[in-house]
C-alpha positions in Angstrom: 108.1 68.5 113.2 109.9 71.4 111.5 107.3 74.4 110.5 107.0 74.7 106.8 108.2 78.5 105.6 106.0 80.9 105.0 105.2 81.0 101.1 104.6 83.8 98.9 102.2 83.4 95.8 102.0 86.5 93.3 99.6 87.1 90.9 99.3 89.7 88.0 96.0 91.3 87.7 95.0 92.8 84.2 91.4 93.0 82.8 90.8 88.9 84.7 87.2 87.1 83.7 84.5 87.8 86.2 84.6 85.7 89.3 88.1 86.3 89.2 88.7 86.9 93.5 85.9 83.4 94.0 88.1 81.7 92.0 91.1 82.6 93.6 89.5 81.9 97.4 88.2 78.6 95.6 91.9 77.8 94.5 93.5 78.4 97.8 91.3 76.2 99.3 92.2 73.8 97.4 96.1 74.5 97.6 96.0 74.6 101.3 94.4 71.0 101.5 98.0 70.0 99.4 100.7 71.6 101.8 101.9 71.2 105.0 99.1 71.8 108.0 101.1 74.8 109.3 102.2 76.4 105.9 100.9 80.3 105.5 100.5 81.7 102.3 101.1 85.5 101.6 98.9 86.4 98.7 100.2 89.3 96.8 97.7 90.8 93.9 99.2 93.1 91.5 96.8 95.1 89.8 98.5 95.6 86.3 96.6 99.3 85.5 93.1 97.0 84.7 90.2 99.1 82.9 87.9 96.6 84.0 86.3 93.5 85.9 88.7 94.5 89.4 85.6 95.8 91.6 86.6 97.6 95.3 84.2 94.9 96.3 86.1 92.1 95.1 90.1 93.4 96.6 87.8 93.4 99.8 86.4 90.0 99.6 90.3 89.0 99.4 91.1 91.3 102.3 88.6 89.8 104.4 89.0 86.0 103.5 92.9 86.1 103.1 94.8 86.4 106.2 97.8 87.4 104.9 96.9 89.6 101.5 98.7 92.5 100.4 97.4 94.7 97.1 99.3 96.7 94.4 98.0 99.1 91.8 98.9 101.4 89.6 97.1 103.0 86.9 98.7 102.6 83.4 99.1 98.8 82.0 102.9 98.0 81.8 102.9 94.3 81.6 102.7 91.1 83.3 107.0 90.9 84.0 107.0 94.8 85.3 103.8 93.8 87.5 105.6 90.5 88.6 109.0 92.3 89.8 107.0 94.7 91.9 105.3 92.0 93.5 108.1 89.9 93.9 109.9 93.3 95.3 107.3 93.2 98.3 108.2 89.6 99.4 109.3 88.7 102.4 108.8 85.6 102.9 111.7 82.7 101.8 110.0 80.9 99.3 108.3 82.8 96.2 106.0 81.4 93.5 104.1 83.1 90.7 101.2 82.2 88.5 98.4 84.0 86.4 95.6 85.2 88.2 93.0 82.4 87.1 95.5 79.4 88.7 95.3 77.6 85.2 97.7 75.1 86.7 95.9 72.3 88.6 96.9 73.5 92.5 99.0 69.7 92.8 101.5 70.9 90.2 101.5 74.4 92.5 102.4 72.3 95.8 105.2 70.0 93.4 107.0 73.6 93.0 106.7 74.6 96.5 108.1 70.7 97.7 110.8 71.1 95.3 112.1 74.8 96.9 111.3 73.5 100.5 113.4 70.2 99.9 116.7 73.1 99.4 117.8 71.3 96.1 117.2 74.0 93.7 117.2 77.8 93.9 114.8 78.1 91.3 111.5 75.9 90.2 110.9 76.0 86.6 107.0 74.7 85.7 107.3 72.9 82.3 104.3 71.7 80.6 103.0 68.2 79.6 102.3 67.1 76.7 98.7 67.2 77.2 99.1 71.0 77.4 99.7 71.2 73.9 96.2 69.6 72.7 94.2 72.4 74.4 96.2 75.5 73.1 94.6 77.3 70.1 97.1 76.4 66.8 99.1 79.1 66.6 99.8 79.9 69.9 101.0 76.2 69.9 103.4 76.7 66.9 104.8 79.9 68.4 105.1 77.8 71.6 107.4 75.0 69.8 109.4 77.3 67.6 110.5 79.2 70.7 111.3 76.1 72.5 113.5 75.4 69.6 115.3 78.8 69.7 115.6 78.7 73.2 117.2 74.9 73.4 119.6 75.6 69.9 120.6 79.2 70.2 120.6 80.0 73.9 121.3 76.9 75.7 119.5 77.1 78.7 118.5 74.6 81.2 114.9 74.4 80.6 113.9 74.8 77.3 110.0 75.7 78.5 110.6 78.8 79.1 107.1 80.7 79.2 105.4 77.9 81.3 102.7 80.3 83.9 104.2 78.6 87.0 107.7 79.1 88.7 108.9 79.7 92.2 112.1 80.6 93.8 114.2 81.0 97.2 116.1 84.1 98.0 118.8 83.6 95.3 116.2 83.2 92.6 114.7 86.2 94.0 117.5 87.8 93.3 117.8 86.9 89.8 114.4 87.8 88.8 114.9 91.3 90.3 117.2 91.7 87.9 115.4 91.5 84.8 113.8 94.0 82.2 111.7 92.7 80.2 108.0 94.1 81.0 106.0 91.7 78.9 105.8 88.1 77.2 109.3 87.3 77.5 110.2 88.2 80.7 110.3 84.2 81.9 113.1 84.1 79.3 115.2 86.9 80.1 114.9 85.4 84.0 116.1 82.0 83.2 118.7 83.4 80.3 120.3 85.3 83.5 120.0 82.3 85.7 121.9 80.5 83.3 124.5 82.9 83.4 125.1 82.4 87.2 126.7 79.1 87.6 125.6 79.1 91.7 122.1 79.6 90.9 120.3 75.9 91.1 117.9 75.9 88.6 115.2 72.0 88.8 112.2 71.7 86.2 109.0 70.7 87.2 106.7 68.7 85.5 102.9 70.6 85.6 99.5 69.9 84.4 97.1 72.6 83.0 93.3 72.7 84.1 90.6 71.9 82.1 88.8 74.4 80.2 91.6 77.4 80.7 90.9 79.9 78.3 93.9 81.6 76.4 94.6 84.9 75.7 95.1 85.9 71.9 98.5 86.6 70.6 98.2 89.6 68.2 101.0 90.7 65.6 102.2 93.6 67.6 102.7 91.5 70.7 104.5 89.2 68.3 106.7 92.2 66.7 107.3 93.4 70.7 108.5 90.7 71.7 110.9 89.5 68.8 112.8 92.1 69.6 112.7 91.4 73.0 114.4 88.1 71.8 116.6 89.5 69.7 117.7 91.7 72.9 118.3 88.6 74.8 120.0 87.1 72.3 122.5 89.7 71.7 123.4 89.8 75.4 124.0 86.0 75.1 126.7 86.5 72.0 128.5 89.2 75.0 
């Protein structure tokens, strides 16, 4: 039998609920039950310049139950795309996923991705959301979800039209690509898959991936709104080059 790759799973760390490093032991566990007996996960935790709830005590709980664990910190917040690419900078292993610290994805739609990169079909693994997601979403982050579903499918023609989905993995050549954007917050799954697009070699396969029950959602205030329409606007203009 052919050893399954080594996987690396990144996290973002900002101000997480309390519990956060029991509920990401609890989510391995569960992950590892759903891959290949001999798979190895490389757990890399990006602490995103957190004021609060990331205890010493809890990145050495990690570093004593994880095997393979590697932490990142620095001290001002810069957002969850800048804390991504300098996760994703540290890989070394040949398949790469990412999700938000509190695994809102059920750990079945994490091992879909990581079957869909080890088959070799796609360079990159794009989570896109049921329709089930959508009934557990506070309103207006749902409307602000489907109007930028719309822009993305009618003005920049990309593959997969769920852009901002929590879950997506990636080979080397997707690695690639994502090291290559700019975007530091919200948008910076649409800049990565704008610049896949753009690459016709680049294999991009969606995915189809179920939330948990109970996730709680962050709130979108105006001047994360404000930020990133111009981050879109950005994009956008690069698309019209």
């Amino acid at each position: 039998m052919t050893a399954a790759p080594a996987l690396a799973l990144v996290l973002p760390c900002f101000n997480p609920l309390p519990g956060w490093a029991n509920n990401i032991l609890e989510s391995l566990s569960r992950l590892y039950t759903l891959l290949p007996p001999d798979t190895l996960i490389h757990l890399y935790l990006v602490n995103d310049g957190s004021t609060r709830n990331v205890d010493p005590a809890e990145v050495m709980l990690l570093e004593q139950e994880v095997p393979h664990f590697t932490y990142l910190t620095y001290s001002a917040n810069r957002g969850k795309g800048y804390a991504l690419r300098m996760g994703v900078e540290h890989v070394q292993e040949p398949i790469c996923l990412f999700t938000d610290i509190d695994f809102p994805y059920e750990e079945r739609s994490i091992a879909s991705l990581y079957a869909t990169l080890r088959a070799g079909g796609c360079d990159l693994a794009v989570g896109v959301r049921d329709e089930a997601y959508y009934q557990h979403v506070p309103a207006t982050r749902r409307r602000i979800s489907h109007l930028l579903r719309g822009l993305t499918r009618n003005l920049l023609h990309l593959p997969v039209s769920d852009t901002q989905c929590g879950l997506k993995g990636f080979n080397a050549t997707g690695r690639a690509v994502f090291l290559q954007t700019t975007t530091d917050r919200y948008l910076f799954d649409l800049e990565f898959l704008f610049l896949a697009s753009r690459q016709p070699h680049v294999r991009v396969e969606p995915v189809l991936v179920s939330l948990k029950p109970g996730v709680v959602f962050s709130k979108l205030n105006s001047r994360i709104l404000l930020t990133e329409g111009a981050s879109f606007l950005k994009i956008l203009r690069r698309r019209m080059l």
